[in-house]
N, C-alpha and C positions, 0 to 999 in steps of 0.2 A: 917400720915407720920410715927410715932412710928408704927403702924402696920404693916408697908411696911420694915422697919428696921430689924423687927424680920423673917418675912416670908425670907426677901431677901439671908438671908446663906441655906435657905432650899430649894429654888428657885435652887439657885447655886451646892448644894451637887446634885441634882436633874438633872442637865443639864451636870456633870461631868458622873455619873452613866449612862443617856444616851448616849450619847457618848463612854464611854466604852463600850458598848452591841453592838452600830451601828457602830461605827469605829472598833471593833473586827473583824463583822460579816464581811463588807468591805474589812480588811484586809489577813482575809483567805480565800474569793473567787478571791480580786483580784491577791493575791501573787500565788494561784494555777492556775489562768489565764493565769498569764504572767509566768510561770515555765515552762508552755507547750510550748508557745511560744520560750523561748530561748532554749530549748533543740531541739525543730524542726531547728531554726537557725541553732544551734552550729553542729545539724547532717548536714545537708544540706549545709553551704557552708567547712565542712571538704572534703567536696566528690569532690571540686572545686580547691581546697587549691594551688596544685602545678599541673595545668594543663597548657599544652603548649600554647606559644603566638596566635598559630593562630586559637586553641581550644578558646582562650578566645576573639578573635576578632569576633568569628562568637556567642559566645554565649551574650556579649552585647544585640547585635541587637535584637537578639530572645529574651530577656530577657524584653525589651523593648517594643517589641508586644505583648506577655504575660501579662505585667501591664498596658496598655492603653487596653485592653481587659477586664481582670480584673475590672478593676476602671470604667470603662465606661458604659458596662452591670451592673456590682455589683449597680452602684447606683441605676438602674433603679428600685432597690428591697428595696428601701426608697418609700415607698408611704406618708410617714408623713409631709413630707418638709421640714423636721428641718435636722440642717445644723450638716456635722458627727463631729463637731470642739468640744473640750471638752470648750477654753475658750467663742466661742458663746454658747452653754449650759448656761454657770453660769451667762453672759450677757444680754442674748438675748430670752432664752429658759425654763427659770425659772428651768433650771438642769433635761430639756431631754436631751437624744439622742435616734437616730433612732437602734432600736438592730436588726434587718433585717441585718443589714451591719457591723455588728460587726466582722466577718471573714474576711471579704473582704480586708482592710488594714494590716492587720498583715500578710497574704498570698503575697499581692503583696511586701511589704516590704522582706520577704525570697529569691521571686524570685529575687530582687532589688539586695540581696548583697549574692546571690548565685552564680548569673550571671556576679559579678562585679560590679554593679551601685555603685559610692561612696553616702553611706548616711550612716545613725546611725541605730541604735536600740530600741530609748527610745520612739520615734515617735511613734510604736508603742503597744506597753507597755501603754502607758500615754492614747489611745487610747483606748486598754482594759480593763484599769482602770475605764475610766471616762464611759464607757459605760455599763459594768458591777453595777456598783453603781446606776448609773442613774437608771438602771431594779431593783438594789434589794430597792433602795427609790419608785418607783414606785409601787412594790410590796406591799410593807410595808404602803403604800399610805400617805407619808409626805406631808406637805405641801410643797410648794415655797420655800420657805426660807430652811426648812432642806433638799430637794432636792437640793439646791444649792452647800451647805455644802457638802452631801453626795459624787458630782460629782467632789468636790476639795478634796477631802478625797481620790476616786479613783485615780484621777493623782497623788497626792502625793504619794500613793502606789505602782504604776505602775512603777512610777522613781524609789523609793528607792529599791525596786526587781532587777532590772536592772544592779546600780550600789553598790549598798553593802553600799547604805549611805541616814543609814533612816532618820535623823534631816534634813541635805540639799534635801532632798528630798520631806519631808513635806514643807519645805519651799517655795522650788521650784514650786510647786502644787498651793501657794497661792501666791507664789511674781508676778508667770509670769500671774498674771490676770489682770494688770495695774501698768503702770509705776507710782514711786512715791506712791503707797499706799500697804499697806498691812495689808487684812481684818484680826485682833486678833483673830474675834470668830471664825476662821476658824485651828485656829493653833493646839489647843488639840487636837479635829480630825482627822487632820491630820496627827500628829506626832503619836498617837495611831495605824494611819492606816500602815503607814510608817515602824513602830516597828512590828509591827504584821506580814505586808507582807513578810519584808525580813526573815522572822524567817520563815517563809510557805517556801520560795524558797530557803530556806537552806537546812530545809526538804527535798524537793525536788530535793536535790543535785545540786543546782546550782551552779557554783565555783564564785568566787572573787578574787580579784586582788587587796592588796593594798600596798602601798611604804614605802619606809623610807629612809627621809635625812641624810645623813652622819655628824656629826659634823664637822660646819668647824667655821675659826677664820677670824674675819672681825671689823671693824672699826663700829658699828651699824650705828650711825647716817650718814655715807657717803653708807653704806647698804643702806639703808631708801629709803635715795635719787636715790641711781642708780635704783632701785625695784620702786620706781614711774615713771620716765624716761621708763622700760619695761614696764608699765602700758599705758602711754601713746602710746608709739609704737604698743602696742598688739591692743588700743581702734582703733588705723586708722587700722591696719588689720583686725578687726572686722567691722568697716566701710566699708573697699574694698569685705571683707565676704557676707554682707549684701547686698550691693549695686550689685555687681554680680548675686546673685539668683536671687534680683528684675527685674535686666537690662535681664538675660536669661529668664525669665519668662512670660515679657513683649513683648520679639522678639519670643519666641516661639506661643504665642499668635498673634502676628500679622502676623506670617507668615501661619499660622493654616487659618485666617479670608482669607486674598489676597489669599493665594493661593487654598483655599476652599479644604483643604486636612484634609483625614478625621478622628477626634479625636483617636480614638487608635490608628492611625499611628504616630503620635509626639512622644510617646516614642521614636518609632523603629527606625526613624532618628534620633533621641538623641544618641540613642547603634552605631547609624553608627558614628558617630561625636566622641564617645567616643575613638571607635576601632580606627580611624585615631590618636586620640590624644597619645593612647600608645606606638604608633610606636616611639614618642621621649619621651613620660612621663615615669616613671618606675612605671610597674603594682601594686609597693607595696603600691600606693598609690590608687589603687581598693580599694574595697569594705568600713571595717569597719576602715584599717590601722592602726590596736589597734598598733601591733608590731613597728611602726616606734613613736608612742608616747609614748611605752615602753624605747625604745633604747634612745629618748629626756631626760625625767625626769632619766635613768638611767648616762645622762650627757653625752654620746656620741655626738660626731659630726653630724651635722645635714646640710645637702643643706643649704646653705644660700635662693633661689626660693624655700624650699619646699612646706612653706606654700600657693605662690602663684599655684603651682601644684593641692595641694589639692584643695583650692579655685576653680580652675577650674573646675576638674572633677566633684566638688558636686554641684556647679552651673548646665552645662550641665544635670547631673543625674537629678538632682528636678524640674530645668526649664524646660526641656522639657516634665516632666508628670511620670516620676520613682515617685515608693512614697517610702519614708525612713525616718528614723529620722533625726534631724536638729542639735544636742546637742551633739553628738559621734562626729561631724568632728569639730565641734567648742575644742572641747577635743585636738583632734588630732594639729589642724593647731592651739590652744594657746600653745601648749607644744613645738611645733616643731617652731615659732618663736621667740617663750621665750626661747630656746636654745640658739639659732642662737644671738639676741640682750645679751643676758648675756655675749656671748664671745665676742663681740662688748665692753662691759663695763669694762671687767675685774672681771665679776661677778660668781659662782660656775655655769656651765651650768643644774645642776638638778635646782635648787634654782630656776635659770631664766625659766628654761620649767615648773615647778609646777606655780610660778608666773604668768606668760603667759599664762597655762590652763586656770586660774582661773581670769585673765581678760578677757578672748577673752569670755568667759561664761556670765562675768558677763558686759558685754556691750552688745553684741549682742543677749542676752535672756532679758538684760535689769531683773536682776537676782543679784544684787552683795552681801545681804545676804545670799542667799543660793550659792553662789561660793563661798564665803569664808569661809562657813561651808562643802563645798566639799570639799575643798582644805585641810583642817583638817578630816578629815573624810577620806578621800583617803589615808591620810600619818598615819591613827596612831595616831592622835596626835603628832606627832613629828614636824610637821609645824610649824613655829613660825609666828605667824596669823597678829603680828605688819606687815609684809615685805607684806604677800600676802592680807591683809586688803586694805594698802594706796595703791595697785597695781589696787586693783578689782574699787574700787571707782572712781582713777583716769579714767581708762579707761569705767566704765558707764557716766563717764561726757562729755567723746570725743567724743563718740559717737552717741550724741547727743538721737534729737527724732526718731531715727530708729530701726526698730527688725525685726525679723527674724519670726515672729509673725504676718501677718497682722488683728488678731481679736486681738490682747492688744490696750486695751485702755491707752489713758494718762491722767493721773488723775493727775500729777502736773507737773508744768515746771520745770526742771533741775536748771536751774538759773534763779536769780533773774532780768539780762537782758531780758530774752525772756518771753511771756506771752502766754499761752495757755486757750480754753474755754474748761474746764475739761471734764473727759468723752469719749473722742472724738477718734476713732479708730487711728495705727499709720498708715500716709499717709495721713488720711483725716481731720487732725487738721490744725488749721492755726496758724501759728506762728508768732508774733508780738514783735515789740520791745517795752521795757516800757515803763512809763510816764517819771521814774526816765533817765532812754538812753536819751531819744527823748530829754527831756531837756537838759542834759549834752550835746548832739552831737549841739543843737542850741544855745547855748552857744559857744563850742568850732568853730563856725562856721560864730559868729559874731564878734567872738577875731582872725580868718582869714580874713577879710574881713574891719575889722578895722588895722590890720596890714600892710594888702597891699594898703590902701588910704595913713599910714603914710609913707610905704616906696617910693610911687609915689608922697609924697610931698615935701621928700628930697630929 
């Protein structure tokens, strides 16, 4: 045991050292990765930017044929089996991924939001990340275990390139791999990798975008309270978020089986569904709709429906087979009804749209440490973390066991009424009341039941 005492800081100086050489190396292939990536974006949907309505109804559809092409050929070029997900990797895969199809997503995502499709950008990014790592662990021939590492090191990087926010990024990389836990040994790593990246796609001229609150005078503790109340509201929006892509994704699948129509074609009826929708949606809520979550946090007026708008399009888009990312419009539609509810409270409309980014994140990624260090990380530091803290929390608890995710596992129940058998993907766990419930409810059930004998006896 003394022996074990002595080794053990040299064990530890030893595993920081590694890590910095393999999270370094991680972080400047994966930040030049994904640099190439957003700069092909940023070219590509500028050439889209202000084209006419009926220019953008007919490129939908095309757009749509293109990525059920894409995605459906491109798999064919996995001969390994393994699944292209970064969180089955570290699951399921002992930290592969298939690198044959490492282009394949990132290309159909450009066409995604060149063409219009409403989806994000970190999808993929977090892609290139984890699949990139995965080849240089491979390479390097780690075992299991630091291959696991390695591939939550690339998401973590991927993200923080993306958004200009390397700590919530790292975090992000290791929170969204199960709900309720978060692996420590995974955290240096990441945050190495995270720090590393964005400095490569700074390099690389990527630009960033971040805010700053205004000073304003409020009552804190009635603050508090109205900023948990938006928490709440943002988690059932995040709820209707989720529940939507599920419910599109499901009829876009059953309508694929009955009507025996053939797989790259579901996008392209997606692009037609879309083109109809804009005829009454406003186009601004295409593609990334950075601009309308800028105009939110910058405290402007916001649709009261617009989060349900967005909601829609990006349903439609992913449900029917566009591939994009998932975390850009949860951005978008937290800011835009974190507006809308702030001016409902009497609350600063910026306050309510950063608040609201940063629950609808942190329910529907099932995410609320690493949202609330985006939500500081986006502002500067100027955020005061008390308000978007009890925001982000409340709304990961509304929103129960559902994500936007279906390879996160749930590694704990939420609360202490519902019980879960850990582990268990979201969707395919079962959920049960407790021993503590089940008593109380048979209790409360024998005190009705004797109440209603006495009132039948007077």
């Amino acid at each position: 045991m003394a022996r074990i005492h002595f080794i053990e800081p040299i064990v530890m100086l030893a595993t920081v050292l590694q890590w910095l050489v393999l999270a370094t190396l991680t972080g400047i292939i994966v930040g030049s990765g994904t640099s190439i990536f957003l700069h092909g974006l940023l070219h590509m949907t500028e050439t889209t930017v202000s084209i006419p309505l009926w220019v953008q109804m007919l490129l939908l559809p095309l757009g749509g044929l293109i990525n059920g092409l894409l995605l459906y050929y491109g798999s064919r070029l996995n001969k390994s089996g393994l699944k292209d997900s970064v969180i089955a990797s570290v699951h399921k895969q002992s930290g592969r991924m298939p690198f044959s199809t490492l282009l394949i997503k990132p290309l159909a995502a450009i066409v995604t939001l060149t063409c219009g499709g409403s989806a994000g950008k970190e999808g993929p990014c977090s892609h290139i990340g984890g699949t990139l790592a995965a080849a240089l662990g491979q390479t390097l021939r780690l075992n299991a275990e630091l291959q696991k590492r390695i591939v939550a090191c690339g998401v973590s990087a991927g993200f923080a390139s993306v958004f200009g926010t390397p700590i919530a990024g790292a975090i992000y990389g290791v929170e969204v791999l199960a709900i309720g836990r978060i692996r420590h040994d995974f955290l240096f790593p990441a945050i190495v990798a995270g720090v590393i990246s964005l400095q490569v796609s700074k390099l690389w001229g990527v630009p960033y975008e971040y805010f700053v609150l205004e000073p304003m005078s409020f009552v804190p503790g009635l603050l508090f309270i109205k900023t948990i109340l938006i928490g709440v509201m943002c988690g059932i929006v995040a709820w209707i978020f989720v529940d939507s892509i599920r419910l599109a994704k499901a009829t876009s699948y059953q309508l694929q089986a009955k009507l025996n129509i053939w797989p790259p074609a579901m996008p392209f009826f997606g692009g037609l569904v879309l083109a109809l929708l804009i005829l009454v949606i406003p186009t601004d809520y295409l593609g990334l709709s950075l601009p309308l979550m800028d105009h939110a946090l910058g405290g402007g007026a916001m649709p009261w429906f617009g989060f349900l708008w967005k909601t829609l399009l990006v349903a439609v888009t992913l449900g029917s087979g566009f591939y994009g990312g998932i975390v850009t419009p949860q951005f978008v539609i937290g800011a835009i009804s974190g507006n809308v509810f702030a001016h409902m409270l009497g609350v600063s409309p910026a306050l309510g749209a950063l608040v609201g980014l940063v629950a609808v994140v942190a329910s529907a990624s099932n995410t609320p440490v690493a949202a609330i260090l985006m939500g500081i990380e986006l502002f500067g530091g100027t955020a005061d973390a008390t308000y978007i803290a009890g925001a982000g929390i409340a709304a990961y608890l509304i929103i129960g066991h559902r994500s936007v995710y279906p390879d996160q596992l749930v590694a704990y129940s939420k609360t202490s009424w519902l019980t879960v058998r850990p582990d268990m993907p979201v969707g395919a766990e079962k959920l049960h009341l407790s021993n503590g419930l089940l008593k109380w409810l048979g209790r409360l059930q024998k005190s009705n039941r004797y109440l209603r004998r006495f009132r039948h006896r007077r």
